[in-house]
C-alpha positions as CSV (number, residue, x, y, z in Angstrom):
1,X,-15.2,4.0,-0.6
2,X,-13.8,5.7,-3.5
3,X,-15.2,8.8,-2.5
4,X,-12.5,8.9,0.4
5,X,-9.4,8.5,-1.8
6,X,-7.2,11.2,-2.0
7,X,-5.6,10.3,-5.3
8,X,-7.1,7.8,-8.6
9,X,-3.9,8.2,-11.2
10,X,-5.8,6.2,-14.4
11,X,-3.2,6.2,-17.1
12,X,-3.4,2.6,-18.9
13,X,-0.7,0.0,-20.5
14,X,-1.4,-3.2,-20.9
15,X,-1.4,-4.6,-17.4
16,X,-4.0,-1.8,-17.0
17,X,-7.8,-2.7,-16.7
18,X,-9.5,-1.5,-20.5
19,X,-11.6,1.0,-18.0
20,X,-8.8,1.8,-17.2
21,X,-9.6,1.5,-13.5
22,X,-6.5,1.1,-11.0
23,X,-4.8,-2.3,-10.4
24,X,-2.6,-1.2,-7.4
25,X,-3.8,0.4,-4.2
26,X,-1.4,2.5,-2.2
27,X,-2.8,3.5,1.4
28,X,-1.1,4.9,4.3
29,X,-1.3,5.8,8.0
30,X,-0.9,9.3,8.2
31,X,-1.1,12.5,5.2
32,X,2.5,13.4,6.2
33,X,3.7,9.9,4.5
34,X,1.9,11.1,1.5
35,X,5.4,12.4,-0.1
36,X,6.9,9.4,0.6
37,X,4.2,7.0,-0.6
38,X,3.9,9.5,-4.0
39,X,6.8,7.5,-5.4
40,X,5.8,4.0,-5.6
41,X,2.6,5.8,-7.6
42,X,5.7,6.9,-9.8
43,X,6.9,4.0,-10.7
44,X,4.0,2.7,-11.6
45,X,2.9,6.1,-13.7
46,X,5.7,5.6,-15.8
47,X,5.0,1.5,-16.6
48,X,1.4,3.1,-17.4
49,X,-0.4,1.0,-14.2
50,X,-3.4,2.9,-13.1
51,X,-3.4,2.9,-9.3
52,X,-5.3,4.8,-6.6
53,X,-3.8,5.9,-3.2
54,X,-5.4,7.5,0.1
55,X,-4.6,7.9,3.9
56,X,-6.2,5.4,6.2
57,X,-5.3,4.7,9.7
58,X,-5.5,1.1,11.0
59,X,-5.6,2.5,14.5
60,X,-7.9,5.6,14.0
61,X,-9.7,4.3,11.7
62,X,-9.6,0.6,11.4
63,X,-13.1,0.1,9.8
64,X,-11.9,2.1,7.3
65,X,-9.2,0.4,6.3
66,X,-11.2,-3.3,6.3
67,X,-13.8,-1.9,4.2
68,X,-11.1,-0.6,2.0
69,X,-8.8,-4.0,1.7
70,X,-12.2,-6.3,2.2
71,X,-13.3,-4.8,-0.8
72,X,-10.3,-4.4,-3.0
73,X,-10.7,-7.2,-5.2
74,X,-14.1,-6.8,-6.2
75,X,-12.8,-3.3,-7.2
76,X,-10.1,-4.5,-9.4
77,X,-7.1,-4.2,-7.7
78,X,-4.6,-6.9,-7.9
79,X,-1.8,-5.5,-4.9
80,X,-2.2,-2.9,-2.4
81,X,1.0,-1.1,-1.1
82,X,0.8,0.0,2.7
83,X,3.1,2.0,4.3
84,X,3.8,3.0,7.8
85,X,5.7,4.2,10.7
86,X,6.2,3.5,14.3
87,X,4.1,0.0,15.4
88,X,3.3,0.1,11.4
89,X,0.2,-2.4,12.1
90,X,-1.0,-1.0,8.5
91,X,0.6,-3.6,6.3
92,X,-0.7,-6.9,9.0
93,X,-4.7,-5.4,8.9
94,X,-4.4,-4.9,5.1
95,X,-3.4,-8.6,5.1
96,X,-5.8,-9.5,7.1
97,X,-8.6,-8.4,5.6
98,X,-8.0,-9.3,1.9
99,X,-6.8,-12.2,0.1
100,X,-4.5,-9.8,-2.2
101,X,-0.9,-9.3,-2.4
102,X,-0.2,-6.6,0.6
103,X,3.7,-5.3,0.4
104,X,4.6,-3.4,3.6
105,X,6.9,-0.3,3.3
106,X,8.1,0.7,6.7
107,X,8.7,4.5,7.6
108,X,10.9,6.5,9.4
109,X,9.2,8.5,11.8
110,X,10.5,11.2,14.2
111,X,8.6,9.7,16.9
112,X,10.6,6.8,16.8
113,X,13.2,5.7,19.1
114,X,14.0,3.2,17.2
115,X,15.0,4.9,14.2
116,X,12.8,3.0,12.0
117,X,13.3,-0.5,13.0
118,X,10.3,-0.6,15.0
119,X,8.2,0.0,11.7
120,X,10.5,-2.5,9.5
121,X,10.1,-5.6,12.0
122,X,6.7,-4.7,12.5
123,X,6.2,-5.3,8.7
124,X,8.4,-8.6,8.5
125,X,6.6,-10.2,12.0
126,X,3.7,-11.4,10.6
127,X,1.3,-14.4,12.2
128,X,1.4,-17.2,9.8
129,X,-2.0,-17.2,7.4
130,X,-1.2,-13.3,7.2
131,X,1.7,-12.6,4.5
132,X,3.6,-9.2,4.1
133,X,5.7,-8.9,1.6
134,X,8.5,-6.4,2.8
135,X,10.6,-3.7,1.0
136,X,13.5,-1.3,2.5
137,X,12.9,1.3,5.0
138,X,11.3,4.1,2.9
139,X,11.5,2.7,0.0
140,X,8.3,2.8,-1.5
141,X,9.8,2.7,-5.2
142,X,10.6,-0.9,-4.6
143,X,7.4,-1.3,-3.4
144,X,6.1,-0.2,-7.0
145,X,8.6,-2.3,-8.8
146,X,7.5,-5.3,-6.6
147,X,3.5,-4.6,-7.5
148,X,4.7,-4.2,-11.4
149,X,6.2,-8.2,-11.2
150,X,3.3,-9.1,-9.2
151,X,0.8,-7.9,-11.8
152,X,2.8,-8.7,-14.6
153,X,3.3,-5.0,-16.0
């Protein structure tokens, strides 16, 4: 899998594996969110938490995406940050195929009739069994101060 991923930032501090392999995993549903999604990776770049961040779509590419999260503890990871727009089903699969922390950041999307709120209650409606943390709309720097708590950085 980590042959597919776009980014692997490996900078260390103390929260960060000695390898210094990545303890958050940021993924999204589309390369256009990848500006957005950049800046929860900078929040944790400047606490010195390596993390690792790629494009995966839970609707074009849903195997993808459960190989990915399935996996993600054996890996190291300890959170994994999922942003998307529209029906935003990113966060929910994430959940649903690992037993890590998943916090959903919903995006805006020019699609979107809704101006957004499709995404953010598609985020906060989870099935119990399945938790989502939830941040703002586009606000994936809370999402990287929430993973910082979480791992205790």
């Amino acid at each position: 899998m980590s042959d597919q991923l776009d980014q692997v930032n490996t900078e260390q501090s103390d929260s960060s594996r000695a390898d210094g392999a990545p303890l958050v995993g940021i993924i999204m549903g589309s390369q256009s969110d990848m500006a957005t999604m950049e800046k929860a990776g900078e929040v944790l770049s400047a606490a010195g938490v390596a993390y690792e961040i790629s494009v995966m779509s839970a609707h074009r590419d849903p195997e993808t995406v459960a190989q990915y999260c399935s996996g993600a503890r054996m890996r190291g990871l300890r959170v994994i940050i999922a942003g998307a727009g529209l029906s935003a089903a990113l966060p929910g699969v994430a959940a649903a195929h690992t037993d890590l922390p998943v916090i959903g950041v919903p995006l805006t999307s020019s699609l979107s009739a809704a101006g957004g709120l499709d995404a953010l209650l598609s985020v906060v409606q989870m099935p119990p069994g399945v938790p989502v943390a939830a941040v703002g709309l586009d606000n994936p720097k809370n999402a990287g101060h929430l993973a910082l708590r979480i791992i205790g950085a």
